[in-house]
N, C-alpha and C positions, 0 to 999 in steps of 0.2 A: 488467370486474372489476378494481378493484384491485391485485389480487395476480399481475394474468396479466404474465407476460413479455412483453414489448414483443415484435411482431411484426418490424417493421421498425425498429428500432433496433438495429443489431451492425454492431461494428469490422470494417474490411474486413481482405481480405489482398492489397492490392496492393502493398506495401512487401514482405512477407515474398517474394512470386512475382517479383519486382524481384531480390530477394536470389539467392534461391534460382535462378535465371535462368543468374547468376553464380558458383554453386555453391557456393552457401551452406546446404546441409541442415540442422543441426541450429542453431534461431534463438531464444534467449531474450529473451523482452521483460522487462523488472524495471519494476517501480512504485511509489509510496510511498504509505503513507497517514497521515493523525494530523500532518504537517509543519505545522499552523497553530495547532493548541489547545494550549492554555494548562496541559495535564495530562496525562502519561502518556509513552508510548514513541513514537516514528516507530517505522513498521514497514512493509517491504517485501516483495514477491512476488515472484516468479521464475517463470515457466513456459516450460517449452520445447513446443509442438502439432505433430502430424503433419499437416506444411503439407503433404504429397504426396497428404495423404486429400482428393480430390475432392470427397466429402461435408462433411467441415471446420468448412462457413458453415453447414449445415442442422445438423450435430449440436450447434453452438456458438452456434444462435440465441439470439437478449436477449444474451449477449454485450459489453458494450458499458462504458464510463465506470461506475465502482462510481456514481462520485457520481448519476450521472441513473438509479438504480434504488432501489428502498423498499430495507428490509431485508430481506423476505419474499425478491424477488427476489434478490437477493443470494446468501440461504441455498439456495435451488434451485437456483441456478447454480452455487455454490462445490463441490459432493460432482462436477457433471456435467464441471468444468473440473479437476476431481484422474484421475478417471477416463479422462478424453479423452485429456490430454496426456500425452507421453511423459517429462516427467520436470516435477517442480515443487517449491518451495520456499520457506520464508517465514524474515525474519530480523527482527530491531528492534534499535531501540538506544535505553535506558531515559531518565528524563527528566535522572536524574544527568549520565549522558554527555553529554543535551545542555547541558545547563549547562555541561560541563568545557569541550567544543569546540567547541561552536556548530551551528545546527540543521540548516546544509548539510551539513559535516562529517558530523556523526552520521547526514544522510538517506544519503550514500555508505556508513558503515560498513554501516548496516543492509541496503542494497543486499547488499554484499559477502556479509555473513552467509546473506542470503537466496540467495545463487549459491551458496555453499560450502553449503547445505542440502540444494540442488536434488543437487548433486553427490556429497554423501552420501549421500543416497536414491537416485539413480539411477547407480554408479559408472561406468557403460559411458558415461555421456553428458557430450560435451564440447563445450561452446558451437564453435561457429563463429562469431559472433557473436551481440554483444548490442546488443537494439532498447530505448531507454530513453525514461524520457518528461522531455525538458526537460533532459537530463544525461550528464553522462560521466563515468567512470571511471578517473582517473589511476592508478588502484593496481592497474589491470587491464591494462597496455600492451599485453601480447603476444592479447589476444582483441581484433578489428576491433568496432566500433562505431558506434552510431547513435543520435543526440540528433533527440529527434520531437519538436519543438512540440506541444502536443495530441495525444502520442502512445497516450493513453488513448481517445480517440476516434476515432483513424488506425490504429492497427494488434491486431487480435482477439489479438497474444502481450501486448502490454503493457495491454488492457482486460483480459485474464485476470487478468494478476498484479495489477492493479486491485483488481479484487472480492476476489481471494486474501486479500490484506491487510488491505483493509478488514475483512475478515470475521473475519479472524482477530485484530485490533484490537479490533475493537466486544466480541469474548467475552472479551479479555483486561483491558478497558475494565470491562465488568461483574464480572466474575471483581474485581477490583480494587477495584473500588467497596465492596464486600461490606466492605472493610476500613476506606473511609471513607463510611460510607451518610449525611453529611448532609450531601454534596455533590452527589448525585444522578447520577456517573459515568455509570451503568449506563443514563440516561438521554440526556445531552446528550454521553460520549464524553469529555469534558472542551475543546469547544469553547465559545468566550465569550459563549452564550446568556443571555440573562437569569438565569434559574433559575439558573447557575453566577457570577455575577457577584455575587446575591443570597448564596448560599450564604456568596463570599468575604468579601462584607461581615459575615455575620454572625460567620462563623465562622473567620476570617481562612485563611491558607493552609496547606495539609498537605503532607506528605513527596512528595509526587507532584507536583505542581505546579513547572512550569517555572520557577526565579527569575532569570532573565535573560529572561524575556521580560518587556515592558513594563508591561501591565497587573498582573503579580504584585508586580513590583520598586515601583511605585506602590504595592498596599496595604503592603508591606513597608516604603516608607519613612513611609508614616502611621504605621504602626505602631510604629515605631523616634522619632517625635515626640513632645518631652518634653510 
């Protein structure tokens, strides 16, 4: 079926029992999603899991890289990874921002936002560290950390905040769209698909779209051509 949750496909925890080894209990993985399209917010996850629960890998099957799941799965996953973990959180940073400071820049703030979520929601709970994917956070010194290559697919905290994000993107992506429906947001997310590429041609670019990224700044200077 389609729709089933991958069997064997979930992020392991041998990083976090590494961690936790060394007495590291409470472990946030943070992730990004939306860092490559041409429209909308980067927005980030946060989830802290009860690595001590035995159970863990069974209750947190499919699991795994948002990107290697439909959306169906996704959405099944996302309500079982709020419920599981012991504290969670999501943050973004709009496309304004990334325009003002650039799209690394803005992926950390949204990180941040999405820690300072996690920790509004759950106020008892205080990273020991954070397991990131691909990154680090200079504006966070005093929490120990950890940049994962493929940490979306190495380690079940940072595949959680994966799908977190994504999912929480994609409804904010449609939610959005609503305001410019002949772009087809709600569709493509506002990655450089056809159909969105097409859109720009016709209908040049709207308030949401990235203009320092290359392909926008392109139609922009035709546009600006006597």
């Amino acid at each position: 079926m389609a729709n089933k949750i991958p069997r064997k496909k979930t992020a392991n925890l041998l990083h976090e029992h590494q961690y936790a080894a060394y007495g590291y209990r409470l472990i946030v993985g943070l992730d990004e999603a939306g860092r490559g399209t041409w429209a909308g917010p980067v927005t980030a996850g946060a989830v802290c899991l009860p690595i001590e629960n035995r159970d863990l890998s069974k209750i947190m099957r499919g699991v795994n890289d948002s990107k290697q799941l439909t959306p169906t799965q996704r959405s099944l996953l996302v309500d079982k990874i709020k419920v599981t973990a012991l504290a969670w959180g999501v943050g973004s940073a709009s496309n304004v921002e990334i325009d003002e400071i650039g799209i690394v820049p803005a992926t950390m703030r949204a990180m941040l936002r999405a820690l300072d979520d996690l920790m509004v929601r759950s106020p008892m709970i205080r990273p020991d560290v954070l397991f990131i994917d691909a990154m680090l956070l200079p504006d966070r010194p005093n929490v120990p950390q950890v940049s994962l290559i493929g940490g979306d697919a190495r380690s079940l905290s940072i595949a959680a905040a994966s799908i977190l994000a994504k999912v929480w993107r994609d409804d904010e992506m449609t939610r959005l769209g609503d305001q410019y429906p002949a772009y087809g947001f709600a569709h493509h997310k506002g990655y450089g698909v056809r159909a969105h590429q097409a859109a720009l041609e016709a209908h040049g670019v709207c308030p949401l779209h990235r203009m320092t990224f290359a392909p926008i700044q392109a139609i922009l200077n035709r546009e600006g051509e006597p």
